[in-house]
N, C-alpha and C positions, 0 to 999 in steps of 0.2 A: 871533723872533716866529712865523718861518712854522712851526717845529718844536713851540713851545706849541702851533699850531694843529693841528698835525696828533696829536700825542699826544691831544687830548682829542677829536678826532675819533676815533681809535682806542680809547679810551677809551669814548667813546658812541656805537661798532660793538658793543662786547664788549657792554657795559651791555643794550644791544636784544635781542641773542643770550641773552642771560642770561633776560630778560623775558620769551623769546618758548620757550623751554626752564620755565620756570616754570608759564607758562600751560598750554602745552599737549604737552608732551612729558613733563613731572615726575607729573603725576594718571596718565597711561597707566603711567610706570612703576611709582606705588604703588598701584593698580587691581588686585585682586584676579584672577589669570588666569579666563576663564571656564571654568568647570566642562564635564568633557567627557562629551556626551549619552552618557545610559544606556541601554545595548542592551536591546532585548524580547526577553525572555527566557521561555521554552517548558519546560517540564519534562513529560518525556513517562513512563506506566507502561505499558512492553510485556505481552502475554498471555505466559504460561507457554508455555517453547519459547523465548523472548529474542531476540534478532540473533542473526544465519545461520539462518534457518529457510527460506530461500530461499522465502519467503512473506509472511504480511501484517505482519508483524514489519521485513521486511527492507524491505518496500513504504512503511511508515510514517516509519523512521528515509534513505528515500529522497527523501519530500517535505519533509522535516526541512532535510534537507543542500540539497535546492532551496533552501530559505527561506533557509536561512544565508546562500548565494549570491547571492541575487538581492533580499534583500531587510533582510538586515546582521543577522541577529535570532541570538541565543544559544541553544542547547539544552541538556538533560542528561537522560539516560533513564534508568529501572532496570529491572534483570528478576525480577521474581518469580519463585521458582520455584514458589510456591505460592500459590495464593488467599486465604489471607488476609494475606497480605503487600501486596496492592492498598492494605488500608486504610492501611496507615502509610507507606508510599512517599508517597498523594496526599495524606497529613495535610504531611507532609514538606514539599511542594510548598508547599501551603497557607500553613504556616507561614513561608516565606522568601518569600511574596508574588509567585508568579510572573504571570507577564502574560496567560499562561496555561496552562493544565495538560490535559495528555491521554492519555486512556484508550484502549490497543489493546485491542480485542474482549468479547465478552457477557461477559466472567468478570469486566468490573469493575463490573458493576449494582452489585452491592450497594455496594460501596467507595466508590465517586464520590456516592451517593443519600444515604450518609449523611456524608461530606465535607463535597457540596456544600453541604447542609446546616446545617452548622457555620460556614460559609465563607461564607456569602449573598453579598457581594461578591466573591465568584473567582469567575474564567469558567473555566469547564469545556467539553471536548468531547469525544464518545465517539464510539466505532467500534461498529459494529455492534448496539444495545442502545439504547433507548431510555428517556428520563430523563428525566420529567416536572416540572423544576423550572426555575424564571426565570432560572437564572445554566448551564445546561447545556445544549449543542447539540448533539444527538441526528442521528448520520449513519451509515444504514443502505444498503442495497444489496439490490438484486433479482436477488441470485446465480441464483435460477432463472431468471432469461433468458438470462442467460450461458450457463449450463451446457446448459441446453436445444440450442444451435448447438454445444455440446460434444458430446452427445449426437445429431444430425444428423450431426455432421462422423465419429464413429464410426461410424454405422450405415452410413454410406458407403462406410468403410474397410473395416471389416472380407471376415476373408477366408472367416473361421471362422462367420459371425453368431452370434459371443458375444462380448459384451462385459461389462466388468466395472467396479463404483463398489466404491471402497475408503473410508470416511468415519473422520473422527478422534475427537470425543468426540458419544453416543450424545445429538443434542437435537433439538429443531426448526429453530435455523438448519443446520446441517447436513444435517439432512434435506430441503431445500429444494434444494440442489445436487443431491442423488439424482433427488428427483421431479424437477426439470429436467430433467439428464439422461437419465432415462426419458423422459418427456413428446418430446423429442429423437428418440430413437431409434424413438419409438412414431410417430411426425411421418413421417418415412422410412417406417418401413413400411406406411403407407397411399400414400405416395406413389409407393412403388418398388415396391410389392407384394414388399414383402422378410420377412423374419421371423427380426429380430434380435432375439437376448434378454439378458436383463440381471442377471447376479449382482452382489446388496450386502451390504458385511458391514462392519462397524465394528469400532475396534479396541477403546472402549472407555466405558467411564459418566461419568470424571471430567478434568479439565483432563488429566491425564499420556498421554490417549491421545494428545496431539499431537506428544509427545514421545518415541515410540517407535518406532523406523524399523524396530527389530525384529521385531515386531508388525506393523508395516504390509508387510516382506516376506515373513513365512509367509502373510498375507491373501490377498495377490498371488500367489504361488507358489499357494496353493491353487485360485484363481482360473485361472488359467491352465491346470493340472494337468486343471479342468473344459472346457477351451476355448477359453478367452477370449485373444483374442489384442491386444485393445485394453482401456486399463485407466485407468479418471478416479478421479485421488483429489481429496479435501477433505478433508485431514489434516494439517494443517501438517508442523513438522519431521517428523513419520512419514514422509511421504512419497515422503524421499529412498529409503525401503526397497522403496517400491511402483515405483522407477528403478530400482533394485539386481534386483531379481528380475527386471522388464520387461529389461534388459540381461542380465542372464545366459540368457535362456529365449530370446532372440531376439525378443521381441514388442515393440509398442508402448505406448505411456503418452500420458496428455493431463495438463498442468500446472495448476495452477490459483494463482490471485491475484496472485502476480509471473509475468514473463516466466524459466519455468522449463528454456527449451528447450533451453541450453548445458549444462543438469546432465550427461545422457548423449546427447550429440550421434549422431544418427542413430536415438534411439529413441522420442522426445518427439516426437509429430506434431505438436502446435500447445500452448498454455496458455491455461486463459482467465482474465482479465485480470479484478482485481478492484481500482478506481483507487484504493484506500488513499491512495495516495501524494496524487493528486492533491486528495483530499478533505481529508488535513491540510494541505500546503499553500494550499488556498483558506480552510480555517477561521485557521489564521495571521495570512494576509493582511489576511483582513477585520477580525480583531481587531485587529492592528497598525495598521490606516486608521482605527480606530475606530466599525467596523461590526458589530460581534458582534450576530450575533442568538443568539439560543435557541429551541428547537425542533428540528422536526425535518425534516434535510434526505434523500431518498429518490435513489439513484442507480442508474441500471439504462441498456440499449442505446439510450433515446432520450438519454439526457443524457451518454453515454457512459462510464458509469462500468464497464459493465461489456462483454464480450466478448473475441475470441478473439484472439490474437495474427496477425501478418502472415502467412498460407499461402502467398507467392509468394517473398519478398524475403530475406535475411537483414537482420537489425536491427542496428541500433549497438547494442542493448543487447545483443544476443545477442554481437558481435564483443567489446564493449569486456570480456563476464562470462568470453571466452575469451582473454584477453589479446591478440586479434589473431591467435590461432593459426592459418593458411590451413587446416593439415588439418581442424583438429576444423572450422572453418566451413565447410569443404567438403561434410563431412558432415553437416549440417545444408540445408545449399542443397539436394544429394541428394537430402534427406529430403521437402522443398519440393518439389521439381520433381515427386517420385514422385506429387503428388496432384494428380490429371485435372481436365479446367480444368473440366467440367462440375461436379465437387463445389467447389470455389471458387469456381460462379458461384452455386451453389444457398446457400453461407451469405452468402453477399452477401445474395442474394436473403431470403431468412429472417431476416436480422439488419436490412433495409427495412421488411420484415411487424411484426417484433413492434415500431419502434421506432413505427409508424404504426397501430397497434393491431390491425393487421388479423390477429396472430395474438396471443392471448393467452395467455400463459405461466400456469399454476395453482401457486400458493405450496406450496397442502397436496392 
């Protein structure tokens, strides 16, 4: 009897277990696994000139790799080599539904205006160009402030008082970094009763000047040849040529958009800083949070988008672009220390003034 009893006690253990595995353990395991979140995803169209332009190209696909990091999101670039390859790269984009799609610098107005267009729900955002449509966010920069403390920091320097702008394709935003830089240098010599001057020559009329390092070091050489013993470009990939000539003459060069100072260590005085980087990753962001605006957002020394690289310190970006090399960062420290604490307090000083209005920078 006690063994009947105990079998069908055991009997209705199992029975429970069975019940309680039906209920609620058998639906979990015929439940459909949940689907795994889809990454925001970025499809980016660089300016002609592509990655490694140790420029705004390089600055773009840097805010990029921020977002990846910090913020789980996908990307994929192309490079044009030509202007009207814009338009089918961001049709591209358009077409696979990205989360958003962005345009490096003025050479994709057109591309994106008639895209965006087509596209009325894609969000769009542009560099440097402005886009008057509801689905595109338009983010510019007041390079002539920047460059202006570019041109101060030369007129400083120099030993020769000649200095020189080297410019890449022949427009209006680029000539806005010249007149800054003049405006710069013109600032100095009322201040210092100095009388520094200023040769500019551009390489060229169409996107390929940017692309010519060639071209940008007979500029340079030429330039130099005249006196110039300090040298600002706004040329993108050219640029590396207006380094190449500054390095072989012995002279110096100022960078411009990324931190360009590890290119030729000891010849680069400073770079000024143009936040690309910082400005796709906040459009990202904000689209990824669900905050896309459109319009137009304006970046210059009050909101820090733009200005010069550190004159005192060397930088992690400088060390990390040198693999850590002590010599070559030596030579840079060097190059830092050589500038007198009086001209590093005067762009301190100057980059307070214009971020506080009290000195205004002129566009044109």
């Amino acid at each position: 009897m006690q063994k009947r009893n105990t079998k069908l006690l055991v009997a209705a253990v199992v029975a429970l277990v069975l019940i309680v595995a039906l209920v609620f353990v058998l639906p979990g395991m015929l439940r459909e696994p949940e689907p795994a979140p889809v990454a925001f995803r970025v499809g980016v169209v660089l300016s002609v000139g592509g990655r490694g332009d140790y420029s705004f190209n390089d600055a773009a696909i840097a805010g990029l790799e921020k977002a990846r990091a910090e913020l789980g999101i996908e990307f994929r670039y192309q490079e044009p080599r030509e202007v009207p390859q814009m338009e089918e790269f961001h049709r591209l984009f358009a077409q696979e539904r990205m989360d958003l799609i962005i345009g490096i610098g003025f050479l994709q107005n057109a591309a994106i205006t008639k895209v965006a267009a087509e596209f009325p729900l894609q969000k769009f955002a542009v560099v440097d160009t402005v886009i008057d449509l509801p689905n595109v966010k338009s983010m510019v920069f007041r390079e002539h402030e920047g460059s202006f403390l570019a041109g101060a920091l030369a007129a400083m320097l120099t030993t020769t008082n000649n200095v020189g702008f080297v410019g890449g394709m022949q427009i209006p935003l680029i000539a806005r970094f010249e007149k800054g830089f003049a405006q710069g240098v013109e600032h100095v010599n009322r201040l210092r009763n100095k009388g520094v001057v200023v040769q500019s020559a551009y390489i060229g009329t169409t996107g390929a000047a940017f692309r010519d390092p060639v071209r940008g070091k007979e500029l340079a050489l030429a330039q130099i040849a005249r006196g110039a013993d300090i040298i600002y470009h706004a040329a993108g990939g050219s640029g590396r040529g207006v380094f190449e000539a500054a390095s072989e003459k012995g002279v110096k060069a100022i960078g411009v958009d990324s931190n360009q100072n590890w290119v030729k260590p000891g010849n680069i005085i400073a770079s000024m800083l143009k936040r690309v980087d910082v400005a796709v990753f906040n459009a990202v962001k904000a689209t990824k949070e669900g905050a896309f605006v459109a319009g137009v957002s304006s970046f210059g020394v009050k909101e820090g988008g733009v200005g010069l690289t550190d004159l005192a310190a060397v930088t992690d970006v400088e060390k990390a672009a040198l693999k850590n090399d002590a010599a070559q960062i030596e030579k840079i420290q060097q190059m830092k220390n050589a500038i007198p604490a009086d001209v590093r307090q005067l762009i301190v000083d100057l980059t307070a003034q214009i971020a506080d209005g009290r000195i205004v920078v002129r566009s044109e």
